[in-house]
C-alpha positions in Angstrom: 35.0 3.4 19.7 38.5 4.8 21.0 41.0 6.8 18.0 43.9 3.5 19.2 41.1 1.2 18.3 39.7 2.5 15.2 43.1 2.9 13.6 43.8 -0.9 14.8 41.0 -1.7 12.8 42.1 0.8 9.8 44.4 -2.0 9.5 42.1 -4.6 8.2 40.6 -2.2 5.4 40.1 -3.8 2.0 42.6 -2.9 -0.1 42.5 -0.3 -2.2 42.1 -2.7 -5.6 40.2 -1.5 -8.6 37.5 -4.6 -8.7 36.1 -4.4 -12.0 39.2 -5.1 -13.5 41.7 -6.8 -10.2 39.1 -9.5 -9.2 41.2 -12.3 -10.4 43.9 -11.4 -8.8 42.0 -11.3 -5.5 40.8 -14.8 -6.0 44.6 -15.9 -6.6 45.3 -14.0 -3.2 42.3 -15.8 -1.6 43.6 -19.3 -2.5 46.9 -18.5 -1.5 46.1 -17.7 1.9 43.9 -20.1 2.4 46.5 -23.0 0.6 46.7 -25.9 3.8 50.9 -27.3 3.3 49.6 -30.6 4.8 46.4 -32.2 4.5 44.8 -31.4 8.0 40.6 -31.6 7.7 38.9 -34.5 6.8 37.1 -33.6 3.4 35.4 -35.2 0.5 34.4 -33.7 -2.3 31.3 -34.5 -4.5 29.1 -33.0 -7.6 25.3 -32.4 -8.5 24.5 -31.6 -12.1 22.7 -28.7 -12.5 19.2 -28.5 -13.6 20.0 -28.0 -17.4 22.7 -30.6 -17.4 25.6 -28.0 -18.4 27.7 -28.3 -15.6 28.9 -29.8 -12.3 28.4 -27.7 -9.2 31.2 -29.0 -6.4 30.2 -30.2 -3.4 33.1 -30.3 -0.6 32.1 -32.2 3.1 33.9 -31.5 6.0 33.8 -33.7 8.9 34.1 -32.6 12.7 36.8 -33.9 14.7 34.0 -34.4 17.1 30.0 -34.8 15.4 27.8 -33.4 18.1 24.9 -32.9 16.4 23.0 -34.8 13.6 22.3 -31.3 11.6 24.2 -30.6 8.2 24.5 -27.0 7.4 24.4 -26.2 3.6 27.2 -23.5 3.5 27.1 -20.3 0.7 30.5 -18.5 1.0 30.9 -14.9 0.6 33.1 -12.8 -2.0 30.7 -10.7 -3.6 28.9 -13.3 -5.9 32.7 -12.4 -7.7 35.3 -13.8 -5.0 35.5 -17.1 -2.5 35.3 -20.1 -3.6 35.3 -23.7 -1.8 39.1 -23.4 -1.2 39.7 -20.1 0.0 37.1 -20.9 2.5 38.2 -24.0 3.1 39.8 -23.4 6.8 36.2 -21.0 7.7 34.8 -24.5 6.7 36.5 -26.6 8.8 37.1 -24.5 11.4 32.6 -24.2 11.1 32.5 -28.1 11.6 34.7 -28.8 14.4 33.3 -25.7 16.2 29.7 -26.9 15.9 30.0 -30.2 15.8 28.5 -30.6 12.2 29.5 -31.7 9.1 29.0 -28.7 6.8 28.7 -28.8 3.3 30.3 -25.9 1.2 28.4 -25.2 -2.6 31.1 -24.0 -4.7 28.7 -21.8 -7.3 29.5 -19.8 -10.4 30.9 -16.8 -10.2 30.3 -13.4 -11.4 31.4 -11.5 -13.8 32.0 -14.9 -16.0 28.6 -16.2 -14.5 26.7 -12.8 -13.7 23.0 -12.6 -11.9 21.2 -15.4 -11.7 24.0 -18.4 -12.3 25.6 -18.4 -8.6 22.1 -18.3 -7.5 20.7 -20.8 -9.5 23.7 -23.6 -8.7 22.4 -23.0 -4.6 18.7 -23.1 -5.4 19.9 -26.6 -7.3 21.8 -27.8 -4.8 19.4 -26.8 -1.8 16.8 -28.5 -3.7 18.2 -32.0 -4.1 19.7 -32.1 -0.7 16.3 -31.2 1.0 14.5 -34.0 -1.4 17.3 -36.4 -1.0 18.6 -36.0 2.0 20.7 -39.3 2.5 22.8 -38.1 0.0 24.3 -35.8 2.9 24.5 -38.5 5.4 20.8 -37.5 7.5 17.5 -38.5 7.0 14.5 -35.7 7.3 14.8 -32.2 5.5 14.7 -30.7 8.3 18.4 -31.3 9.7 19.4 -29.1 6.8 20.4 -26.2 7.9 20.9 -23.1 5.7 23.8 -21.1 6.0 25.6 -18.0 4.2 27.7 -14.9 5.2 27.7 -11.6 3.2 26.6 -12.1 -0.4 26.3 -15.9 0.8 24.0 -14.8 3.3 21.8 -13.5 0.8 21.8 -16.4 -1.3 20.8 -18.4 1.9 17.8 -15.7 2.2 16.9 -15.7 -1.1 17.4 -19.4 -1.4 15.0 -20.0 1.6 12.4 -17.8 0.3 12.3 -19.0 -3.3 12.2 -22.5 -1.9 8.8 -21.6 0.4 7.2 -19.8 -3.2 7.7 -22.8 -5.0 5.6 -25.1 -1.7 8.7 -26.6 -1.5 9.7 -28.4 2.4 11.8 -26.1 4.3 14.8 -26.6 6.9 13.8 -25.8 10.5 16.7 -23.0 10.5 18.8 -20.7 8.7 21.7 -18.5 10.0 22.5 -15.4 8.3 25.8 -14.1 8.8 26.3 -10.1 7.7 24.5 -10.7 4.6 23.7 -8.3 2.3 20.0 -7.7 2.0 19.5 -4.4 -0.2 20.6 -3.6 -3.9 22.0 0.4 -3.1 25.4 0.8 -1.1 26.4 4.9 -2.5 26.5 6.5 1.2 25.1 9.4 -0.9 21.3 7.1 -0.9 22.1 4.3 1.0 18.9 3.8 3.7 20.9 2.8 6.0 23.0 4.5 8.4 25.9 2.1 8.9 27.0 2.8 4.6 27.4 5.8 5.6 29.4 5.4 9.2 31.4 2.2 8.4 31.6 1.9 4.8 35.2 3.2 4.4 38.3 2.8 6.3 37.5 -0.9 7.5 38.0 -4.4 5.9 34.7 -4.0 2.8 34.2 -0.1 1.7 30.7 0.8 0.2 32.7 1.3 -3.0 34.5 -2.3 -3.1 30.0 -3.4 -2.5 29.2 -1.6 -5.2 32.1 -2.7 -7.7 30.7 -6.2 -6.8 26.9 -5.5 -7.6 28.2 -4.2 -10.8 29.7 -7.7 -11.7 27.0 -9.7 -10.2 24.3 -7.6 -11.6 25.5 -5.4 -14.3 21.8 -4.2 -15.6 21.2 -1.6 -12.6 17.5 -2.4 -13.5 17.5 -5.8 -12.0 18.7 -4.9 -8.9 15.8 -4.2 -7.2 14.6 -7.9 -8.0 14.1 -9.5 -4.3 16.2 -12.4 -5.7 19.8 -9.8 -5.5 17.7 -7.9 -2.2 15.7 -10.4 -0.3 14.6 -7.4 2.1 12.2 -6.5 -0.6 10.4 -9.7 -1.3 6.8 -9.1 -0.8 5.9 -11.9 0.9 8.5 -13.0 3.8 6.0 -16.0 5.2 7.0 -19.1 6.3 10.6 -18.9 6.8 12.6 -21.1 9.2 13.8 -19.9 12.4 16.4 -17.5 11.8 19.8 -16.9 13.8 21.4 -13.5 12.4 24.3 -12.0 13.3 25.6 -9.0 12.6 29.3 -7.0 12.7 28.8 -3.4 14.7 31.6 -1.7 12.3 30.6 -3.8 9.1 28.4 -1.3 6.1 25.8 -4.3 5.9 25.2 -4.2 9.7 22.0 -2.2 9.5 20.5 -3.7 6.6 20.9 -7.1 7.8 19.3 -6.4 11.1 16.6 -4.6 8.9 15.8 -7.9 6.8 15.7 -10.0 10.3 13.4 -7.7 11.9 11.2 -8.0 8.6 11.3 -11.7 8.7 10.0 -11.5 12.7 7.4 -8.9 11.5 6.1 -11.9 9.2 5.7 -14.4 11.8 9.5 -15.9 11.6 11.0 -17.1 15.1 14.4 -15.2 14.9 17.6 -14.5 16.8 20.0 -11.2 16.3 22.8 -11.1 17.7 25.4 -8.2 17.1 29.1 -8.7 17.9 30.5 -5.8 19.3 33.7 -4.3 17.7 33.6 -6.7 14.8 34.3 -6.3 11.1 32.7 -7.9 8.4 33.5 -11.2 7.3 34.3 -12.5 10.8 33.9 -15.9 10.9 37.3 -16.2 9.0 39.0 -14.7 11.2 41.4 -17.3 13.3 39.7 -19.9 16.3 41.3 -17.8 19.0 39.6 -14.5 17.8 37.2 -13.4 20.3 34.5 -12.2 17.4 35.2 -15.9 16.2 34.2 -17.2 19.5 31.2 -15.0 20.4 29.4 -16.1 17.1 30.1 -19.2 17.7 28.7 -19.5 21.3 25.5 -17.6 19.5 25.4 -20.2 16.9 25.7 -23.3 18.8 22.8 -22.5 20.9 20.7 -21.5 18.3 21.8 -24.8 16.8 20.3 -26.6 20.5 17.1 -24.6 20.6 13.8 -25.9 19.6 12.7 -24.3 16.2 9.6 -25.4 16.2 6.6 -24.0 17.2 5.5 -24.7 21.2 7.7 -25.0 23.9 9.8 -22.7 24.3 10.6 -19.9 21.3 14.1 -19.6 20.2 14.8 -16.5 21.9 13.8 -17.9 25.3 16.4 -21.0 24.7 18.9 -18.7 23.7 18.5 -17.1 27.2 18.3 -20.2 29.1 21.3 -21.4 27.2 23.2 -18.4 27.7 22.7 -18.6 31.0 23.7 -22.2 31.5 26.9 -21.3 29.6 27.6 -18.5 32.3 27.0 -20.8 35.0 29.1 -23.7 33.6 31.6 -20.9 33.2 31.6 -19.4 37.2 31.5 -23.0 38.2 34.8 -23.5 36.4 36.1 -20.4 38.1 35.4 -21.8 41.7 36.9 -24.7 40.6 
C-alpha cells in the first residue's frame, strides 16, 4: 500500500479513548451519529423473554424497499461485546435489507462491562433459538431461511451461536456470513499468532489495544478466555456448520484470524466462501452505500445469498464463480449498450 494511502486511512484510526473507563461516552457518540432526523426505514420493533424470565431482549425488523428473497438474516452487531447497540446500527441495518433484499432482524443483547461474559451471548443463543423453532414469528416458514449473521465481536457470537446450537442437536440455518469477526482470545502484538495484530493493529480505525480493552470488559477473568464460547477458533469439534460466507478487511487486526477460523470450518467438512476486500478497514459494512468496500461485500454476499447450500449440485464456491461471472457479463453488456 502507497505512504498517500496509508495516511488516508490514518484518518479513520480509532480514537485514542481510554475504554475501560470512556465506553459510555462512545455509545452516546455511536447514537448520535447514527440518530435518523426523519423517520426514513420501515421498522418494527419486538421482544423475546429470555430464558430465565429477567429481561426483554429487543427485537428491531427492517423491511427492504424491495424483498427479493424469502431469507431473514438474524443480525449480531459489533462494538466489542461493550459498544453498538440496535440504534447505532440502525442505518448498517437498513442499508443490509435494501441491499439484499431481506428483511433483517437486529438482536439488541446485553452489554459488557454492566453484562460481562456470557450475558450478550446468552440473549443471541435465546433469540436464535426461538426463531429457528418458531419461525413464523419472523415472517418465513422453515429454519432454514434463517440466516446467521455478525460482524466483529458479532461475528463471533454468530460462530459461536451456530456451533453451540449444532452441540445441543439443535436444527441449523443453511448459512451463516461472518463479517471480520473476532475468532481468538489474545490481541498483544507481542503473542498474537497472527500476523495482521502485529501489521495493522495500530494506526487504523480498531488498534490491538482498543481489542484488548474490550476483552477486558467482556471477559474480565483472563482465565476464561480461552473458553471456545469468547474464541470459537478453538472449539474442538467444528462439525456440521452451515455454509459459511466470510469476509475479511486486508488492513483490519482480525483479518488473519478470521480467515484462520473459516479455513478450520472447511477443514471440518463446512462448504465455505472467503472473500477479502482489498484496502478495507474493519467494520466496513457501515461505511456509506456509495463506498466501494460497501459495494464489494455486498456483491459477495448477495451471491452467496443465491447459491445452493446444500449438499449436491453445485458447491458454493462454484456458484459464487458462475455468479460472478454472470455479474461481469451483465456488467460488459451494459457497457456496449
Amino acid at each position: 500500500m502507497n505512504r498517500v494511502l496509508s495516511a488516508f486511512l490514518g484518518l479513520f484510526a480509532a480514537p485514542r479513548v481510554n475504554m475501560h473507563e470512556d465506553y459510555p461516552k462512545v455509545r452516546r457518540l455511536q447514537r448520535q451519529l447514527a440518530a435518523r432526523p426523519v423517520p426514513r426505514y420501515r421498522m418494527l420493533d419486538r421482544e423475546i423473554v429470555s430464558e430465565d424470565g429477567s429481561h426483554q431482549i429487543p427485537l428491531r425488523f427492517f423491511q427492504p424497499r424491495e424483498q427479493r428473497r424469502d431469507e431473514v438474516l438474524l443480525f449480531f452487531h459489533g462494538g466489542g461485546w461493550v459498544t453498538g447497540d440496535i440504534e447505532s446500527y440502525t442505518p448498517a441495518c437498513a442499508a443490509m435489507a435494501d441491499l439484499t433484499g431481506c428483511v433483517v432482524a437486529s438482536v439488541d443483547y446485553r452489554l459488557a462491562p454492566e453484562h460481562p461474559f456470557p450475558a450478550g451471548l446468552d440473549d443471541c443463543l435465546r433469540v436464535a433459538r426461538i426463531v429457528l423453532e418458531e419461525p413464523q414469528r419472523v415472517g418465513i416458514e422453515r429454519p432454514a431461511q434463517v440466516i446467521l449473521v455478525g460482524d466483529s465481536a458479532g461475528g463471533s457470537l454468530a460462530a459461536v451461536v451456530s456451533l453451540l446450537l449444532h452441540a445441543e442437536g439443535h436444527e441449523l440455518p443453511d448459512k451463516q456470513i461472518l463479517l471480520y469477526p473476532v475468532t481468538h482470545w489474545d490481541h498483544d502484538p507481542q503473542t498474537s499468532p497472527y500476523a495482521s495484530v502485529r501489521d495493522h493493529g495500530q494506526g487504523y480505525r480498531l488498534t490491538h489495544t482498543e481489542v484488548q480493552d474490550y476483552m477486558d470488559l467482556y471477559v474480565p477473568d483472563p482465565a476464561r478466555r480461552q473458553d471456545m464460547r469468547v474464541a470459537p477458533i478453538l472449539a474442538e469439534d467444528l462439525m456440521g456448520q452451515p455454509a459459511t460466507l466470510l469476509i475479511t478487511a486486508e488492513l483490519d487486526l482480525l483479518c488473519d484470524e478470521g480467515e484462520a477460523y473459516g479455513r478450520a470450518l472447511a477443514e471440518a467438512g463446512t462448504p465455505v466462501r472467503m472473500h477479502r476486500v482489498d484496502g478495507a478497514i474493519h467494520g466496513l459494512i457501515t461505511l456509506p452505500r456509495f463506498s466501494r468496500a460497501l459495494r464489494e461485500a455486498y456483491e459477495v454476499i448477495n451471491a452467496f445469498l443465491d447459491a445452493p447450500a446444500a449438499p449436491g449440485g453445485l458447491s458454493v464456491e462454484d456458484a459464487m464463480d458462475e455468479t460472478h461471472s454472470a455479474i461481469r457479463e451483465e456488467a460488459s453488456e451494459e457497457d456496449l449498450a
